[in-house]
N, C-alpha and C positions, 0 to 999 in steps of 0.2 A: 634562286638556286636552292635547291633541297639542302637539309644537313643528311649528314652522313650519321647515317646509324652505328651506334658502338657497343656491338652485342659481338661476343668471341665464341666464334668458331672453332679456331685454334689458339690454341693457348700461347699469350705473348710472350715474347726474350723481356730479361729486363730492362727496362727504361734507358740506362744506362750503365754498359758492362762495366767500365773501369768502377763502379762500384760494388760492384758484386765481393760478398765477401768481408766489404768493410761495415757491414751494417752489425749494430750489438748483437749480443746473443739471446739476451732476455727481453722480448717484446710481450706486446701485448697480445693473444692466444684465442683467434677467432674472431666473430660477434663484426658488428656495425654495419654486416647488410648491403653494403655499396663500397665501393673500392675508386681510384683514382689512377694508379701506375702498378704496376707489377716491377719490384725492385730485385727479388732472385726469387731461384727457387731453393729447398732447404732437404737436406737428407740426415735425420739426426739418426746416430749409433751408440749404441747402448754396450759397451765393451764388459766381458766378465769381470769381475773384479778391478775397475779403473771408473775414471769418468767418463761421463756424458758429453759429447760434441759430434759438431754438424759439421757437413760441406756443401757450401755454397754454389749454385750454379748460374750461367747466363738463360736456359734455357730448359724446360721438362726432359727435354729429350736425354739431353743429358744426364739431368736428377737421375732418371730411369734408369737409365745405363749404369751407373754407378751405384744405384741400390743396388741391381741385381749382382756386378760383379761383386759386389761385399757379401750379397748372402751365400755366395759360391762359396765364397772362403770359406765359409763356416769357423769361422772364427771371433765372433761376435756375439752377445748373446739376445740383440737385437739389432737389427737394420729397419729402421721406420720406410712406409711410403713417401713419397717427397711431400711434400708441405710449399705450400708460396706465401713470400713473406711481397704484403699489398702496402701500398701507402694511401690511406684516407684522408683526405682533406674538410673532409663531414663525413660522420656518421651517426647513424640509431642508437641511442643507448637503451638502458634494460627498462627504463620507461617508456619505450618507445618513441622518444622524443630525437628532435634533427638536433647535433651538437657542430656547432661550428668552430672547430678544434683540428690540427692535422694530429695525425699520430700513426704509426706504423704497426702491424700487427698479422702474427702469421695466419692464414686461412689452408681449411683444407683445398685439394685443388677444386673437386668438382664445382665449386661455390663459383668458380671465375664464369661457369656457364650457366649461371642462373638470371642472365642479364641483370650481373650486378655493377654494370657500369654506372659510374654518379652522372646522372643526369636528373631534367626535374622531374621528367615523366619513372624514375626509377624509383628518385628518393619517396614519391606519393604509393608507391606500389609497395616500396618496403616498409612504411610505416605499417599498412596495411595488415603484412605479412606478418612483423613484429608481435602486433597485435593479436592477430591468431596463433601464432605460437606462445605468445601469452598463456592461451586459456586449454590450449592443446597440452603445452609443455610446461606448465608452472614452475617444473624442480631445475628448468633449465634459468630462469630467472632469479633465484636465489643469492 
């Protein structure tokens, strides 16, 4: 029986809705190259004069929809793109090395279609990739 390939198309709901929402707000911000579940997605708003805070979603579509009706308002003096916040079970760190560690951390979206599902044929591909962004991107590794 073949495995089934785990390359996204369309970007997932997350994992499990009743969580949405209850994950912290201060994660870890990008990086590790492979991903495990999509736990929500993130819209953070930048208010005039107030604090900073997000809303949670099950789903992009959603994110999307609710950026944009915030930018309607005009009432904000930033409305971010949505952001997915992934959970890793392994990932790359800035040595390019596999860390066998889970941890949770927001990624931009586009990254979900970069066949960044944890698999073994991904994790040898992102090392790879790591490593050339190494020598491309040094100020990214700092």
């Amino acid at each position: 029986m073949a495995k089934m390939k785990r390359k996204v198309t369309i970007p997932p709901p997350a994992k499990d809705l009743a969580m949405v929402g209850k994950y912290p707000a201060f994660v870890k911000a990008g990086g590790g190259y492979i991903f495990d579940d999509v736990l929500e997605y993130r819209v953070w708003i930048h208010p005039r004069g107030g604090d900073d805070f997000f809303q949670s979603f099950g789903t992009l579509e959603e994110a999307k929809a609710f950026a944009e009706s915030k930018r309607d308002e005009g009432k904000y003096a930033v409305v971010e793109d949505p952001l997915v916040l992934v959970q890793q079970k392994e990932y790359i760190n800035g040595k390019c090395e596999l860390v066998r560690e889970e941890r949770i951390t927001e990624w931009r979206i586009e990254w979900l279609f970069e066949d960044t599902w944890r698999t073994k044929k991904n994790i040898s591909r992102a090392i790879k990739r790591c490593k050339i962004d190494r020598v491309e991107h040094p100020e990214d590794f700092k």
